[in-house]
N, C-alpha and C positions, 0 to 999 in steps of 0.2 A: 613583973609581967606574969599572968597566967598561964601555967602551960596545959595546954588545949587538949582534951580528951580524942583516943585515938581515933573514934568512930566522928566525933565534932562533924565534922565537914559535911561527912556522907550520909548524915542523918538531916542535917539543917538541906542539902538537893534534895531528898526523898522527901520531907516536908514542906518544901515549896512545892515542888512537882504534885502535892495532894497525893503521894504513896502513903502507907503506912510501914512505919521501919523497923518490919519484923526482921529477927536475926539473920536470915539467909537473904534477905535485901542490903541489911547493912555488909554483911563479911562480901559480898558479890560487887557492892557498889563501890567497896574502899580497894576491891581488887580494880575495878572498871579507872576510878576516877584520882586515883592517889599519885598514880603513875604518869600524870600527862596524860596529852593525845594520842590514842592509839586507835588500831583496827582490830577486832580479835571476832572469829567466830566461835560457836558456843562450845564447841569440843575444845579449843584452846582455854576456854577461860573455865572451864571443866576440870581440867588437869591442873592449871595454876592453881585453884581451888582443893584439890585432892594434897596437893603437896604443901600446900600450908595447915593441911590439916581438917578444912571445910568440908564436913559429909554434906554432900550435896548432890540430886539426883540430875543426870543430863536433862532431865526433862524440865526437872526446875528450873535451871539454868538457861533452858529456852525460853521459860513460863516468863523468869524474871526479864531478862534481857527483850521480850515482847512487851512487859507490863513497862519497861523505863522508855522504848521506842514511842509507845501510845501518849507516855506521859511526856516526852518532850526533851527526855537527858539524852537520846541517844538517836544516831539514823540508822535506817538499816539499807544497806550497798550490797545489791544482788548483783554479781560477777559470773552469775550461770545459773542455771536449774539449778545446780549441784551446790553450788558454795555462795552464802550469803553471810557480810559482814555487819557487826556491830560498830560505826565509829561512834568514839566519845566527843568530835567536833561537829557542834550540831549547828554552824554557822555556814553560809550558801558558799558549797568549792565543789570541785572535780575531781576525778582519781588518774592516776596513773595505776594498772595493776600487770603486774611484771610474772608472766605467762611461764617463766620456768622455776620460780619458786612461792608464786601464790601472794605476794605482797602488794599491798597498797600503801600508795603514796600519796599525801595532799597537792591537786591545785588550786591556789588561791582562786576563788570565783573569779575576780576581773581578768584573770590570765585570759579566759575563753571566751569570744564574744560569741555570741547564735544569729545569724540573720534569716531574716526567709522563714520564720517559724509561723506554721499556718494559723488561725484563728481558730479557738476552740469549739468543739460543735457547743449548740443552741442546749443551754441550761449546765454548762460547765466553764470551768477558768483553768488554766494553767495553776499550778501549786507552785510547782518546780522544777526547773530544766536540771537533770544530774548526767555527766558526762564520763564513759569510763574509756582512757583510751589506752589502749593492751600494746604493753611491750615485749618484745623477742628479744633475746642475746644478740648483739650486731655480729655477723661474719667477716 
């Protein structure tokens, strides 16, 4: 059996996806997508980047983490003005996100049903219903 080049994976998504897999897309996207499904914002995947070695500017790191959203590898889950997540599970689900330490958690789409949802105004459609519903530590 072949054994598989380290970047393999994350070069064959950024070439579907229509990216081109210049180095700071590869080293950013083998950080994103090697790990499983996560949530990280871009100061998070900033530092993971720094401590493996990856000079890489926060700005790119938004640049790139916007260019894999537009292209389809990635959602992005605003949780407030202030803090907006990159998930790497781009299939229909909900969050749990936990109010004293900042974490998100998947729910499976069917978990949540929506009723009552109004009809779109005239020359628009629904894309997608996304739900975040904020936990406190119980007393």
């Amino acid at each position: 059996m072949e054994k598989e080049r380290p970047y393999s994976q994350t070069l064959q998504r950024l070439r579907d996806a229509g990216l081109r897999p210049t180095r700071q897309r590869l080293a950013l996207g083998r950080l994103l997508f090697d790990g499983g499904e996560r949530h990280v914002t871009a100061e998070v995947l900033h530092e993971e980047a720094m401590r493996q070695g990856i000079s890489v500017s926060l700005a790119t790191v938004y640049n790139t983490l916007h260019q894999f959203t537009d292209a389809g590898l990635l959602r992005q889950v605003v949780v407030d003005a202030s803090r907006t997540y990159f998930d790497t599970n781009t299939q229909a689900h909900h969050h749990f996100f936990k109010e004293d330490d900042g974490s998100l958690m998947d729910i499976p789409g069917e978990h949540v049903a929506i009723s009552g949802l109004p009809s779109a105004p005239d020359g628009s459609e629904v894309d997608r219903i996304e739900v975040i519903v904020r936990l406190k530590p119980a007393h």
